[in-house]
N, C-alpha and C positions, 0 to 999 in steps of 0.2 A: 387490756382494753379491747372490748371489741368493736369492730366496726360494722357500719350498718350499710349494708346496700343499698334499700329502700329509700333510707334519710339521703346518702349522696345523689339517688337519681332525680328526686324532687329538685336539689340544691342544681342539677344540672340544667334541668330543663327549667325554672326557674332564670337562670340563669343567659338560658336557649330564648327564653321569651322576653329579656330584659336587651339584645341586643337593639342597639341604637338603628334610626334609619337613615339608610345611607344610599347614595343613589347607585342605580343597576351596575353603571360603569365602572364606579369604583369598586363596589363588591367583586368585580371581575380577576380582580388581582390582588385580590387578599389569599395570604397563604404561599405563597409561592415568591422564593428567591430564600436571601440568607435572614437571622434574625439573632437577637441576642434575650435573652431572660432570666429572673431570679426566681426564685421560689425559698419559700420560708413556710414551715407543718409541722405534724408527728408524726415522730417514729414511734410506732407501737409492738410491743412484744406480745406474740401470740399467746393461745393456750398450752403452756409447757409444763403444767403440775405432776407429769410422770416423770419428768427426769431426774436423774441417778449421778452418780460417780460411778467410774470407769476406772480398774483397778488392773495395773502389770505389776503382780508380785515377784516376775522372774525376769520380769523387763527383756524378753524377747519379742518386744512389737505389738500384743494383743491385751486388750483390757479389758479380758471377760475371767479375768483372775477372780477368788475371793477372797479377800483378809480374815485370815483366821486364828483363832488365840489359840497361844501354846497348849499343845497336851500335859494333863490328858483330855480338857476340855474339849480342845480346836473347834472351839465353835465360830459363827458369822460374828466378827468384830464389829462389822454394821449393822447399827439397827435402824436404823430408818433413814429417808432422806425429804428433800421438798424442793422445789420449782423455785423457789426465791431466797433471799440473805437470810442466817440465820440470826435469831435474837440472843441466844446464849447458846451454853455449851451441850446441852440437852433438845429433847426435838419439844418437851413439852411448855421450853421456852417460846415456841412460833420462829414461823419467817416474815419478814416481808416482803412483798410482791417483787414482780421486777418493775423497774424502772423508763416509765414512759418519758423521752423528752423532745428537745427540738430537732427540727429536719432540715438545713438549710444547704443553697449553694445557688451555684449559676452554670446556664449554660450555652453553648454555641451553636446553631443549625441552620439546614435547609432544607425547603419542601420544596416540591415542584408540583405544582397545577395540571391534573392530567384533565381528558376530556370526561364528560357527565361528571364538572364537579367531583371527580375523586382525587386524593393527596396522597403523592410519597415523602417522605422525605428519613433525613438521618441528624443527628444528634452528639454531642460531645459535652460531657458532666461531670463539673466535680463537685465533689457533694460530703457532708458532714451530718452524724447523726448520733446525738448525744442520751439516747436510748442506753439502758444496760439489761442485760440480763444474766441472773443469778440461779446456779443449782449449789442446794449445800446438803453435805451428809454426816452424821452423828453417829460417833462410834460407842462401846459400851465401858468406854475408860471412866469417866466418861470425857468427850469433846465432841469440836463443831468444825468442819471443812469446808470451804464456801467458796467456790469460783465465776468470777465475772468477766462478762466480756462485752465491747462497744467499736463500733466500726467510728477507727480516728476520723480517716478518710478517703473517699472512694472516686476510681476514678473508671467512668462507662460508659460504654459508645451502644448506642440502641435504635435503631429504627421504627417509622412509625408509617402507619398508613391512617386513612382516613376519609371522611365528606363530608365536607361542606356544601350543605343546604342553601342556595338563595347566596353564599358565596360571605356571608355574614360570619359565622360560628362554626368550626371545625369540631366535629366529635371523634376519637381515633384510638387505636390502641396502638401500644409501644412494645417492645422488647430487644433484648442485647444482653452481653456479657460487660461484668463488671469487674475490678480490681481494685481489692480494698486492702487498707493496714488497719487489720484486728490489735485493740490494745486487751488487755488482761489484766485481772487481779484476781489477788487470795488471801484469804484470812483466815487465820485457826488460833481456838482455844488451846491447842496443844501447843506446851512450853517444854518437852524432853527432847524430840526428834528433831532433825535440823528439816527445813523446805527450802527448795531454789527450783526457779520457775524457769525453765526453755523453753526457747523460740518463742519468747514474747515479742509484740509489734512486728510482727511478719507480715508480708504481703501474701493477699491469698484470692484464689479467683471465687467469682460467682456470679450468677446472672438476675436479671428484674424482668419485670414484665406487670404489665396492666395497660391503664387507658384513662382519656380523661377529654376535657372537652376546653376549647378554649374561642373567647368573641372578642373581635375589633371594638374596642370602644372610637376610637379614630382610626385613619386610614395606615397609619402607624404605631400604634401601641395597644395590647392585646391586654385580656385579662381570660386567665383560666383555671381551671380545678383539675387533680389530678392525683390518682391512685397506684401504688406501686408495689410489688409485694418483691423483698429483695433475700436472695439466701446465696450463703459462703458455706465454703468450706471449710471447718476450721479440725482440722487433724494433724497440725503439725504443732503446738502448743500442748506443755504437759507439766507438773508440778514433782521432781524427784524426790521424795524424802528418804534420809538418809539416819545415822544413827542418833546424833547428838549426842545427847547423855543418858538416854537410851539403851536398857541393858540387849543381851543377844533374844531374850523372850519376849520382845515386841514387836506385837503381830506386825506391823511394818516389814521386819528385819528377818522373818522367819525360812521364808523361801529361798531366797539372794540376797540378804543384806541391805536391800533396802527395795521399793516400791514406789512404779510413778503413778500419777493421778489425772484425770482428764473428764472433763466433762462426755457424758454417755453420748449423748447427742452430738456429733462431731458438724453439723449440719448449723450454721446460726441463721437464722431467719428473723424477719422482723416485714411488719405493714408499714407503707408510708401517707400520708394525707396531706397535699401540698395546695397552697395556692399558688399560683405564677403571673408574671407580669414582665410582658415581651415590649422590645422595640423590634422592628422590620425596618429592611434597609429597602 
């Protein structure tokens, strides 16, 4: 999914021109003190259609291995790969996409009121995001490797500045460091080799950053819109496979006995598109 700039800043200002009127005095003290809110959106998976599998044939740390068939061939065991789940065990089978879903949680903060109408404030989030995204690769056995991944949930503290205009409608940006638990999966056509997956559901850092705009419908409950672009790091998760029933001349087993696997992109990224809806104390 992509997102659209254009379409959110109408949706803002829209939004900017829909606030209620409300008298000067009260406007004066909107924004400033503690407040509590939810938000409910998408999470959306960017454009990843180059990603790969990530191969340690010798499992000494790096996975810029190649899996290669016995000689005297030794040729690339892989032939192709794709950005999404695969459909079968072949690449001519397709993928499908990844996986766009809901964005939800709630969170705790405070701004403070500076003078000319400018805002600081900071933030406390936890948050769930049922989004997945999928890279699979296709070997010339033939089979299909497929690994996914989804932030369980995350927990981020982020600050925010901003102004408010006329003391009505806060327009701002945010950012901070985030701590999430990545869950995982893996599926394969391949029935010889044994698979076991480490360091699944690890906790692992990363940070957000965007901005969004939020208006007082009352002098206590707010309603706003809000964009976030969120990325982990995810290099501690990896798929070991091992011999099974698996003779010694598969490519797996050829270099050290066996080969772990890991998505190429150790980076996970994902947009978020939130609506929110505050009380202020």
């Amino acid at each position: 999914m992509r997102l659209h700039p254009a379409g959110t800043a109408i949706v803002l200002a829209i939004m900017a021109g829909s606030t209620p009127a409300l008298a000067q005095d009260a406007r004066d003290t909107h924004f400033d003190g503690p407040y509590i809110s939810g938000f409910v959106g998408l999470g959306a998976q960017g454009n990843d259609g180059n990603d790969t599998l990530g191969f340690d044939t010798n499992r000494d740390g790096s996975f810029n291995d190649t899996v290669t068939t016995a000689p005297p061939a030794s040729a690339n065991a892989f032939t192709s790969f794709c950005g999404g789940q695969a459909n079968g065990p072949t690449a001519a089978a397709g993928c499908t996409k990844d996986r766009d879903r809901a964005d939800f949680g709630a969170r705790i903060g405070y701004d403070k009121r500076m003078s000319n109408n400018f805002v600081l404030g900071g933030l406390f989030e936890v948050s769930r995001a049922r989004s997945r995204d999928y890279v699979s690769g296709f070997s010339s056995t033939p089979a299909s490797y497929t690994l996914d991944r989804r932030v369980d949930y995350a927990l981020s503290l982020r600050g925010r500045a901003g102004y408010t205009p006329g003391g009505g409608a806060l327009f701002y940006v945010t950012g901070g460091g985030s701590y999430a638990k990545l869950d995982h999966g893996f599926s394969t056509s391949n029935t010889v080799n044994s698979f076991s997956e480490v360091n699944d559901g690890k906790m692992v850092w990363g940070w957000q950053a965007g901005g969004g705009a939020e208006i007082m419908l009352t002098n206590k409950i707010s309603l706003g819109l809000e964009y976030l672009y969120n990325r982990y790091d995810d290099d501690k998760y990896h798929v070991a496979v091992g011999p099974g029933t698996a003779p010694p001349t598969n490519p797996f087993l050829l270099a050290s006995g066996g080969t772990n696997i890991r998505p190429s992109d150790t980076r996970y990224d994902f947009h978020s598109l939130r609506a929110t809806l505050g009380f202020r104390f």
